[in-house]
N, C-alpha and C positions, 0 to 999 in steps of 0.2 A: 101164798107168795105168787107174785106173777108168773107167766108160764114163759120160759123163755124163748126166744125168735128159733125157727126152724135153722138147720144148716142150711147156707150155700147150695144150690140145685151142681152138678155135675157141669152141667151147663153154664152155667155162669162160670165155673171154674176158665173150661174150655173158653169164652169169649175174655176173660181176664188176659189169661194166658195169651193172646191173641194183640191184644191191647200193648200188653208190655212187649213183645217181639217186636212189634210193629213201631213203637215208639222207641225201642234201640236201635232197629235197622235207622229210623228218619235221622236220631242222635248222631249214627255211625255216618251217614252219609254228609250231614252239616259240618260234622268231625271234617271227611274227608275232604269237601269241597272247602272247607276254610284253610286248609292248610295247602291242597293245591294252590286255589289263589293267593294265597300269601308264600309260594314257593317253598314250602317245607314240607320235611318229609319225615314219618316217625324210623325211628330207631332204638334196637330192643336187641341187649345179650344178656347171656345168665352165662357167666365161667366157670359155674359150678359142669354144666355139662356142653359147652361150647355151644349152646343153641344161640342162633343168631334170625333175624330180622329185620329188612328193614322194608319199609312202605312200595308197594306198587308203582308209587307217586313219582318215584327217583327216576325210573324209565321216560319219564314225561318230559320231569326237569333237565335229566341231561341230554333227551334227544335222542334215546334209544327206541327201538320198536320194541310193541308191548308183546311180554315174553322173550326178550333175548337176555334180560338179565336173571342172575340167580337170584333169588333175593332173602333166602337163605342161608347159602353159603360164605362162614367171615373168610373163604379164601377170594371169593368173587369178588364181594366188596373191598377187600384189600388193593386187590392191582386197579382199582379205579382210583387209589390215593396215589397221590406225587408218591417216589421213591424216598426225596429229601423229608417226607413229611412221614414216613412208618415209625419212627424213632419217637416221636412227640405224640401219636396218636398212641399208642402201645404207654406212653409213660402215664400219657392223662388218666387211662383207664387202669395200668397201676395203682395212681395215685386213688383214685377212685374208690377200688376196690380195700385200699389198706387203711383211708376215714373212714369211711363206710355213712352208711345216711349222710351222704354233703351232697351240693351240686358242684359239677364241673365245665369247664366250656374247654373248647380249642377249636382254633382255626383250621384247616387245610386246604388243599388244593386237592378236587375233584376232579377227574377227565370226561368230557365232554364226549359226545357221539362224533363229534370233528376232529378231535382229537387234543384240544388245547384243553388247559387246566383252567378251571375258576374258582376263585378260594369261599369256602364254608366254611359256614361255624357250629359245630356238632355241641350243642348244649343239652346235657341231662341231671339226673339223679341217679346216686347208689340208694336203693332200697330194698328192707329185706323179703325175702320171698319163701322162707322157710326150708331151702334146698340146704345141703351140707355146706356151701359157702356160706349160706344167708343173706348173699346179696344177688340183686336184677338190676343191671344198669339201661336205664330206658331213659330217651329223649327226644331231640327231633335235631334234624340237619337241614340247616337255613343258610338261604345264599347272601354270602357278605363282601361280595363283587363289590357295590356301589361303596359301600364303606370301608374297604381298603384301597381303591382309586381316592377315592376323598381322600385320606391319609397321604397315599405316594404324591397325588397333589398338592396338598400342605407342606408336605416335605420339600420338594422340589420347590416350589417359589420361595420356601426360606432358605434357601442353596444355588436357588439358579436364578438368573434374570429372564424374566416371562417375555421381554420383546425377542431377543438373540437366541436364547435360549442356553447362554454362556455361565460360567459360575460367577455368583455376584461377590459383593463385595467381602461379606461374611467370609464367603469360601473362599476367596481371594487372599485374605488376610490367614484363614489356615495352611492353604498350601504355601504362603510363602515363610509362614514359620516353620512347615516343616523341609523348603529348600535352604535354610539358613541353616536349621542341623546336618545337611545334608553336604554343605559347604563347610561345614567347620569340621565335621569328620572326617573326611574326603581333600587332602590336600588336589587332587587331579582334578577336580573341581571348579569350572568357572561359572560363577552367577553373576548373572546382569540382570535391573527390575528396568522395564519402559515402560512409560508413560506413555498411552498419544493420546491427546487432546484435538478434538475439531474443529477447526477452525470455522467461528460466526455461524455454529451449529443452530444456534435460535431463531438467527435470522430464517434459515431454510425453514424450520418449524412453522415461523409465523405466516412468510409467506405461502408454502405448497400444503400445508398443513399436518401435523402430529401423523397421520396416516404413512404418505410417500417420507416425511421423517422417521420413523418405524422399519419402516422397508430399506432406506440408506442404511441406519445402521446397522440391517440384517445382510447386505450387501459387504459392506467393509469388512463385518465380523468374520464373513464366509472367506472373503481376499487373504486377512491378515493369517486366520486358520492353514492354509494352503500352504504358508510360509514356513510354521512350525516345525521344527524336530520332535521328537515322540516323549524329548523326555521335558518338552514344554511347555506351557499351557498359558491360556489366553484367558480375561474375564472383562464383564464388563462392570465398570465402575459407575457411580453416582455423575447423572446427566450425560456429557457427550464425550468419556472417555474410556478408553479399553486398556488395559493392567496385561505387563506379559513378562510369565516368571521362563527368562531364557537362560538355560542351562546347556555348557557347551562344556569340550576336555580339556584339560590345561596344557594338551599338545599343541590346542591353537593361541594366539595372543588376543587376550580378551579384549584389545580395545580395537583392533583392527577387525576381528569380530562382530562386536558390538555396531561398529561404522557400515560395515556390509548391509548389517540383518536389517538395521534402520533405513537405511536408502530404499533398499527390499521392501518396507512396509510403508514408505512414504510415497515409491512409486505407485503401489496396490492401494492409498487410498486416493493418490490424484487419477488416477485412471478415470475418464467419466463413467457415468450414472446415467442410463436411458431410461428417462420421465420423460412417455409423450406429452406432447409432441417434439420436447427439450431433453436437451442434455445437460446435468448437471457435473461442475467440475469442485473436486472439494481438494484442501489442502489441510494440514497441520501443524501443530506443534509439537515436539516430541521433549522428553525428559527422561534421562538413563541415569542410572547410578550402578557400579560395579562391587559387589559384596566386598569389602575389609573386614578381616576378626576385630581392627579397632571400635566397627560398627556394635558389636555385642549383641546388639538382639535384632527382632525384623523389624520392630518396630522403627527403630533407628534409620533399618535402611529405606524404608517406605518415606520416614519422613523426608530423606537425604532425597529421592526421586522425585517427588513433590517440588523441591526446592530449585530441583534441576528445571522442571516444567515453568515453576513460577520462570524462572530467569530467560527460559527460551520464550513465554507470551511475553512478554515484559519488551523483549528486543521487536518485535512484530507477529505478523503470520507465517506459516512453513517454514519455523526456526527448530533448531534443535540444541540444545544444551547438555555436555555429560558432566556430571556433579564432582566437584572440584570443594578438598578440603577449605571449611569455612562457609562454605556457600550456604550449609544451614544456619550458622548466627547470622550469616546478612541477612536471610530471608528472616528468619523470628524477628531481627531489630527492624524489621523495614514495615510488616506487616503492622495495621493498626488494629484493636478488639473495638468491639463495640461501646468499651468500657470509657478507652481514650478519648471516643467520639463525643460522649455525652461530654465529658469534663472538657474535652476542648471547647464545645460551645458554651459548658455554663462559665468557662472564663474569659468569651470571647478570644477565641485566640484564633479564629478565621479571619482573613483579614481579602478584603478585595483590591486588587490589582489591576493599573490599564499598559494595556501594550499597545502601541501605536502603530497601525497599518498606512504603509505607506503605496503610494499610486505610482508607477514604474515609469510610465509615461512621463511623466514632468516632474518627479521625483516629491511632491508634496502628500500635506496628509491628510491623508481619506479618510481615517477614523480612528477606532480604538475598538479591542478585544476586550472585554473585561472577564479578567480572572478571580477565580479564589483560593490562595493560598492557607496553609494550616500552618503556622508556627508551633514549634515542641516547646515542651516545658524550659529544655533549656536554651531557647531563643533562637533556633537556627531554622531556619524553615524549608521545609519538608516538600520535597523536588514531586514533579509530579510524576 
């Protein structure tokens, strides 16, 4: 039989051993530098005997000098979490402990060496480690700053309008359904909705441009705000108008009310505007309507304020209109869809018209206007 190969020399043992140290320290050190750079930090308990751990790395990340923290102790690591957040951090690791082998995440909020809080996300596993519990809960804490900012910023533009910074329309429509409960439970209660509308707000657009347009109506927004009582709120609506849920006591008379606060906010939007080297002068249209239980819901009464607006542009610029029973069928009968449009042209029912301009001077005629008139369905033709 062949004779088999000598053992291993001592020696070789010794340069083995050597090799493999050597090649876990470099492990442990890639370990480490990756997770510095990627700002995370391990983290390691066992509740069977409250040993706790967590990474050297954390001193770096929150700004501490090396050695000032414990990094042993879960009493140390505790008072670095928010107060609000002990409750949620304790349940995670509950929960954790009572699946046992699962992963878990949760957020919190760490305190910095400046002393502000930045939110983490401490993600691990329960695994077993053979202790009398049978479990090791070990993972790493990673900062999730930039993607809870993304979040609160998603949140906000779908609640707020991003030029004013005001509640948009969304949230304009909920606070005023919840002023409408608020008014039907509350006899002492008076709500009024304004409209203000800007007057040839496009025109400014087109000519100074969307920029100084952006800045007017962070100007206005600021004015009208100043105005406010606490328990009323201001939004900005779709293009160039601002929504305002004003809520007053039924010790005062709502409509003599109503007539103050608006003068109030029509002086603050005619007040000029300093655009070097000019001054811009603006005016509007305003549109109110005064909460009735006959209204039933907000939606009603939003429509009813609308209607008031139609009616006050309708009369000119810097008009105001307070909504007066009926004025919602005139506006719905007056309004055309897009629908009437089509059918009125596929039955010709536009019809052109000449109005004759006369010269003052010697009273003859100079020319003619030509119009075009819509005829309805049922023959009466539709004023302009």
């Amino acid at each position: 039989p062949p004779t088999p190969p000598p053992p291993p020399s001592p020696r070789w043992y010794r340069r083995r051993q050597r090799q493999m140290c050597i090649r876990d320290r470099l492990e442990a050190e890639r370990n480490a530098l990756a997770l510095a750079s990627a700002s995370q930090v391990v983290w390691d308990y066992e509740p069977g005997d409250n040993s706790f751990f967590v990474g050297t790395e954390l001193e770096k990340v929150l700004g501490y000098e090396e050695g000032s923290l414990d990094n042993t102790d879960p009493k140390s690591w505790l008072t670095l979490i928010h107060p609000n957040d002990h409750s949620a951090y304790f349940a995670a690791l509950e929960v954790a402990k009572l699946r046992g082998n699962q992963h878990f995440e949760q957020q919190l909020r760490v305190r910095h060496a400046d002393g502000r809080y930045r939110w983490y996300t401490l993600k691990g596993s329960s695994l077993p480690n053979g202790s009398e519990t049978g479990l090791r809960l070990t993972g790493v804490l990673s900062d999730a700053s930039q993607q809870r900012n993304s979040q609160n910023r998603l949140l906000s533009d779908a609640i707020f309008d991003v030029v004013t910074g005001l509640p948009n329309y969304a949230l304009y429509l909920d606070r005023l359904s919840q002023a409408t409960r608020r008014a039907i439970a509350n006899d002492d209660l008076q709500l009024n909705i304004v409209i203000v509308d800007i007057d040839r707000f496009n025109v400014v657009n087109d000519r100074l441009g969307q920029e100084i347009g952006d800045s007017l109506l962070k100007t206005i927004a600021r004015r009208i705000e100043k105005l406010l009582p606490e328990t009323s709120s201001l939004a900005r609506m779709p293009g160039d108008q601002f929504a305002i849920i004003h809520e007053t006591s039924a010790d005062q008379d709502a409509m003599e009310s109503a007539i103050i606060f608006v003068d109030q906010v029509r002086h603050a939007v005619s007040q000029p505007v300093r655009v070097p080297p000019n001054e811009i002068y603006l005016t509007c249209c305003v549109g109110v309507a005064h909460w009735d239980p006959q209204m039933e819901t907000a939606d009603v009464l939003h429509r009813c304020v609308d209607s008031a607006l139609f009616d006050a542009k309708t009369r000119g610029k810097d008009k105001v209109a307070f909504y007066k029973p009926g004025m919602l069928q005139e506006t719905t009968s007056t309004a055309l869809s897009i629908e009437d449009l089509q059918e009125a042209l596929q039955e010709r029912r536009f019809e052109l018209l000449y109005q004759p301009i006369m010269r003052l001077s010697d009273r003859q005629l100079a020319g003619f206007e030509a119009l075009v008139r819509l005829r309805k369905a049922d023959g009466e033709i539709l004023e302009p």
